[in-house]
C-alpha positions in Angstrom: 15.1 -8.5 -0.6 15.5 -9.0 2.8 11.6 -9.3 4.8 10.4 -9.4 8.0 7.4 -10.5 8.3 4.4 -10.1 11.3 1.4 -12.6 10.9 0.0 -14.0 13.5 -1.7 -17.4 11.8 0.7 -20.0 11.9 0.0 -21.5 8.3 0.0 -18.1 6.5 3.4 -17.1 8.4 5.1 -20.0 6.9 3.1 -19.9 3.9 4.7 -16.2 3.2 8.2 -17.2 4.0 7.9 -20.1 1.9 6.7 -18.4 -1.2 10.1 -15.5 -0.5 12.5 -17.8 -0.2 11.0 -19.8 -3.6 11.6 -16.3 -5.5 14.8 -16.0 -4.1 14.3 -13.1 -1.3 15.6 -13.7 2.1 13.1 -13.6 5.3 15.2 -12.3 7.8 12.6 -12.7 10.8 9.0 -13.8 11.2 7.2 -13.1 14.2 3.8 -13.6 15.2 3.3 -10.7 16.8 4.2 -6.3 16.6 6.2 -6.4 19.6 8.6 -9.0 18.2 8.4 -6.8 15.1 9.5 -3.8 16.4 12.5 -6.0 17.9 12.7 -7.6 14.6 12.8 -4.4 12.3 15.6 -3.2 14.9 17.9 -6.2 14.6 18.1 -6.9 11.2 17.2 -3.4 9.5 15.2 -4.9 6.7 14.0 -3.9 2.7 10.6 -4.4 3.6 8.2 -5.5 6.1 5.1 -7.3 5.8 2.7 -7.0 8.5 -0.9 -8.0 9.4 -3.0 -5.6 11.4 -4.6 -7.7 14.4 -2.3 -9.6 16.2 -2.0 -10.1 19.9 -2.5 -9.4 22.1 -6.2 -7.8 21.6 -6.4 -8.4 18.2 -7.2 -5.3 17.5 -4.9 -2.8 15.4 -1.4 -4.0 17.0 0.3 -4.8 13.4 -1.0 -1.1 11.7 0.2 0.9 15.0 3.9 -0.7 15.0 3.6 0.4 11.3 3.0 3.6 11.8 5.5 3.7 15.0 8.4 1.8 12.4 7.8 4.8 10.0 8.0 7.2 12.2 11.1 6.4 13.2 12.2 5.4 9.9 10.2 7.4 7.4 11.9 5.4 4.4 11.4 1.9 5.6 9.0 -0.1 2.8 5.7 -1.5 4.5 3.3 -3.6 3.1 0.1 -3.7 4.9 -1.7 -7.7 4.7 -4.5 -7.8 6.1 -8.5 -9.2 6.1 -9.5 -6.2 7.2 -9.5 -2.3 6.4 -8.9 0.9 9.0 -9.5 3.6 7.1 -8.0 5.8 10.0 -4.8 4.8 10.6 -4.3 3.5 6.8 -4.8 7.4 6.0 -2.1 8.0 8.8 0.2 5.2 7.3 -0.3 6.9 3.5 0.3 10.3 4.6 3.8 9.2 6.7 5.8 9.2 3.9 6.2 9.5 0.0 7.6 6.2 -0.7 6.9 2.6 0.1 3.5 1.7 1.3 1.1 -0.6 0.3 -1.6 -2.2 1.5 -3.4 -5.4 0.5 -6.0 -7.7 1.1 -5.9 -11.1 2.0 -9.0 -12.1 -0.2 -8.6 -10.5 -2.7 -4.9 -11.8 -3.9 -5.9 -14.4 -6.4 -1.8 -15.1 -7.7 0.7 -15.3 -5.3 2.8 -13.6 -8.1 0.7 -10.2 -7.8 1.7 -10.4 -4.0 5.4 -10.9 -4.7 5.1 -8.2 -7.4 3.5 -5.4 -5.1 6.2 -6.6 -2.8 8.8 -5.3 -4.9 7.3 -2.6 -6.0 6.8 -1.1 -2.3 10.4 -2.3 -1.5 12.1 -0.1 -4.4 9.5 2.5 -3.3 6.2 2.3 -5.1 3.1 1.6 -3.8 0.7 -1.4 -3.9 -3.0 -0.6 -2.6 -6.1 -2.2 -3.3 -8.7 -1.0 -4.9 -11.4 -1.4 -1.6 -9.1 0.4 0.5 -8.9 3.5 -1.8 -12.5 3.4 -1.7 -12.9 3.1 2.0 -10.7 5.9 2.3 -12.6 8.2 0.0 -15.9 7.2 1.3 -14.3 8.3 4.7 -12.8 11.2 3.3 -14.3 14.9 4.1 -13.3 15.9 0.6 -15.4 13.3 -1.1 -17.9 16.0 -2.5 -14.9 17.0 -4.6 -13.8 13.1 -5.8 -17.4 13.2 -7.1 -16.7 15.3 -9.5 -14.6 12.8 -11.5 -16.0 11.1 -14.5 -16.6 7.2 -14.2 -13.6 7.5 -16.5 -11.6 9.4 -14.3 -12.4 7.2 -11.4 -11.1 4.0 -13.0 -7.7 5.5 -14.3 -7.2 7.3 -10.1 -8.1 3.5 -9.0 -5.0 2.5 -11.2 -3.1 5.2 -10.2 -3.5 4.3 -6.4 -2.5 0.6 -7.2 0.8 2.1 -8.1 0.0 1.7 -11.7 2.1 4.4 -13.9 0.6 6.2 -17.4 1.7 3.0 -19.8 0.0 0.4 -17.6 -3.3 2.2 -17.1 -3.4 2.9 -20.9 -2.8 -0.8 -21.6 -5.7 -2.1 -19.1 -8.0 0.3 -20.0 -7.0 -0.1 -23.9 -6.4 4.1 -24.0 -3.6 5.6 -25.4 -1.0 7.2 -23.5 -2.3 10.6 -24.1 -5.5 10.1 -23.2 -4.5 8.8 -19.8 -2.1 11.6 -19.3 -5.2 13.9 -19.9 -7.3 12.1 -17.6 -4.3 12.4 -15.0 -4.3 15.9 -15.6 -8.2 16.8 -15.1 -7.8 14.1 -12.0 -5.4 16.4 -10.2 -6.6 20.1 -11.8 -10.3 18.7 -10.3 -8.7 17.8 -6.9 -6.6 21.0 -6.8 -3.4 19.0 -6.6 -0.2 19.7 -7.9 1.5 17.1 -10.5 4.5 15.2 -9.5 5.7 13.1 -12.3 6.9 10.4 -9.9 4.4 7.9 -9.9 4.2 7.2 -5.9 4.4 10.1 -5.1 1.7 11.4 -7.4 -0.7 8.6 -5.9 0.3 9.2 -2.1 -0.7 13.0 -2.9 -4.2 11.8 -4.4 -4.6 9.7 -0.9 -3.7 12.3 1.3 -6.1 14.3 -0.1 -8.8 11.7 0.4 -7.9 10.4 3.6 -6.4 13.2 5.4 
């Protein structure tokens, strides 16, 4: 893959690049802050960006605005969200921009640096790659929450999988289910949230977020 990446911490910056370039992926730019990725994202026309969310200069939401503004203008470019910190505003915005390659992790809470290179990949060839606390942000933030609480605990754990970009055979295998059962727990998931079933995995989740966060 070709990356650009946005962090503004020195140490992490070249800690990211460092780990790409060990699996083999090219980082094209890294910059330290969302005006240089903007430039960045326009020079080189990346696979994927990587981006934190405060950068300078306020240290604010810099990183998850030039998101938002990169997929505006290019509704299919991957982004991966990296970040300490969840805005469960604009991440709804971010989810709801497209129906392909967006994710959003956090720092903390990445205990392999495989799983990061993994969910990179996944949001490069278009999947998705969100943690489990920002789902939960977003539906706590969600006006439609009521109806999430209608889910079994059940239910809950299999749409937490779904959001990480899980599909049908992985969820079955960490939650020792067979396939049918999880394709029946799928079903009630989006009968109960009065969604319509897409069989294509990121797209599927994206619908379930946009629901919640919209």
């Amino acid at each position: 893959m070709r990356v650009v990446i946005a962090e503004d911490m020195a140490i992490l910056r070249a800690g990211l690049v460092q780990l790409l370039e060990d699996e083999g992926h090219e980082v094209v730019a890294a910059v330290h802050d969302a005006e240089r990725l903007k430039a960045a994202v326009a020079e080189h026309s990346p696979d994927v960006v990587v981006s934190d969310i405060r950068m300078p200069p306020t240290h604010t939401d810099e990183g998850l605005r030039a998101a938002l503004e990169l997929r505006r203008d290019a509704p299919r470019l991957p982004v991966l969200i990296f970040s300490q910190y969840v805005e469960a505003r604009y991440a709804a915005l971010l989810l709801s921009s497209g129906s392909a390659g967006v994710g959003y992790l956090l720092k903390e809470r990445v205990l392999d640096t495989q799983d990061f290179v993994d969910a990179l990949v996944r949001v490069a060839a278009g999947g998705t790659a969100l943690d489990p606390e920002v789902v939960a942000q977003l539906v706590a933030a969600s006006p439609s929450r009521s109806t999430v609480g209608t889910l079994t605990p059940r239910e809950r754990e299999v749409l937490g999988l779904m959001a990480e970009g899980r599909s049908n055979v992985a969820i079955a295998r960490q939650l020792v289910l067979s396939e049918r059962s999880v394709e029946k727990h799928v079903a009630n998931i989006f009968a109960k949230l009065d969604l319509s079933v897409s069989e294509t995995d990121h797209r599927r989740v994206l619908a379930v977020l946009h629901h919640l966060g919209a």
